[in-house]
N, C-alpha and C positions, 0 to 999 in steps of 0.2 A: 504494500500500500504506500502510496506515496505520501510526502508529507501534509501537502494540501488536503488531500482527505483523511489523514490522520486526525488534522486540525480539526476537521468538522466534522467527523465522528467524534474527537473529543469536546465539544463545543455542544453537539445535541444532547449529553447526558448530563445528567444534572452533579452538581459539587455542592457540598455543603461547607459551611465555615464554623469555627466554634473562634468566638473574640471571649480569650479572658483576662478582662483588666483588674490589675490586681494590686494593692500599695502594703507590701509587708511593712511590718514593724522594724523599728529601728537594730533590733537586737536579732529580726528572723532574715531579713534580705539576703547574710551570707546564706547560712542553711538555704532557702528560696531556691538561690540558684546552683547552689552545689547541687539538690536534691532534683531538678531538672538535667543536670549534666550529667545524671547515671541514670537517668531516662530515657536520654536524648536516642540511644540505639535499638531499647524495645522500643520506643515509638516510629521510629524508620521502618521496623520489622512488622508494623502491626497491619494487616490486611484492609485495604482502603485508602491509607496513608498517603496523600499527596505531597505534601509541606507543611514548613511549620517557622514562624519568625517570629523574633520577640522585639518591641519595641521599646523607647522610654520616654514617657511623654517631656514635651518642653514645656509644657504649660501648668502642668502639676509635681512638683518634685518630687522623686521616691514613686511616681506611679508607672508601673509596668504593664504592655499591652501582650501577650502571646496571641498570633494570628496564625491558624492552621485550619489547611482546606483538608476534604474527606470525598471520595467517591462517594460516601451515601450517608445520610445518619446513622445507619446499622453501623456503619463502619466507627464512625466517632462516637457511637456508643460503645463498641471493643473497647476501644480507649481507655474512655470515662470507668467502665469498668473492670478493666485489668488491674492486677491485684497489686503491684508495687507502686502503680497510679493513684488506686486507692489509701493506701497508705501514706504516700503523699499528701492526699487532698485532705487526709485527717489530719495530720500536723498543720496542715499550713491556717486549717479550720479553728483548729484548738489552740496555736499559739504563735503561730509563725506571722499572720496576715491580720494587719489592720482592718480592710474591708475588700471584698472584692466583688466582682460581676461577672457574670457568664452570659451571652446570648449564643445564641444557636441560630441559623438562617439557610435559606437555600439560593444559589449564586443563580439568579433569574437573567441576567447578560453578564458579557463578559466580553473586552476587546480590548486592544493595543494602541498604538497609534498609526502603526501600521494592516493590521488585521482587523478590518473596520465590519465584518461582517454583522455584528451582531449590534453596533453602535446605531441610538436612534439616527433615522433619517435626516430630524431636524442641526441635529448635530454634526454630521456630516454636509448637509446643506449650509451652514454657516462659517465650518471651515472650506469652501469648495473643493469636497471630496464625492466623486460621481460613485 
């Protein structure tokens, strides 16, 4: 298959996202990231697994975003519930994490600035892209 239709075989199925923004405690941030960096390789391994990025806001000090897509929610439910994951998300629950957030979503477009397929029309009309 070639690439082009790779693309848009991958483009017709659906990805989900899990955003979790998260501001540890002043005391739990190391542990935080230590305890995702002996993750980081079950989570590449786990059936679904697309990507995964961790950000750090500029706007809020100390708050941290993890961005990871999923071929399906089945899939980033594996995740959520794999047992050294879980583990994790009790410590960080019980003492590691000042407050955090989780949303869950499903990736309804998606395009580049080059791979305009999926980009509104009106958007494309504005940049004059046929």
């Amino acid at each position: 298959m070639n690439n082009k239709k790779s693309e848009e075989k991958q483009n017709t199925r659906s990805k989900f996202v899990v955003i979790f923004e998260v501001t540890p405690t002043v005391n739990g941030k190391a542990e935080y990231f230590k305890m995702g960096g002996a993750l980081k390789d079950e989570l590449q391994q786990m059936p679904g697994f697309i990507s995964v990025e961790r950000f750090a806001s500029v706007n809020n000090e100390g708050k941290f975003l993890s961005l990871s897509f999923w071929e399906s929610e089945e899939a980033a439910a594996g995740w959520r519930n794999q047992m050294n994951h879980r583990k994790s998300q009790k410590a960080g629950h019980n003492k590691l994490f000042d407050c955090y957030h989780i949303s869950v979503g499903e990736i309804v477009r998606e395009y580049t600035n080059l791979e305009r397929n999926e980009a509104p029309s009106d958007s494309n009309e504005y940049l004059g892209i046929k």
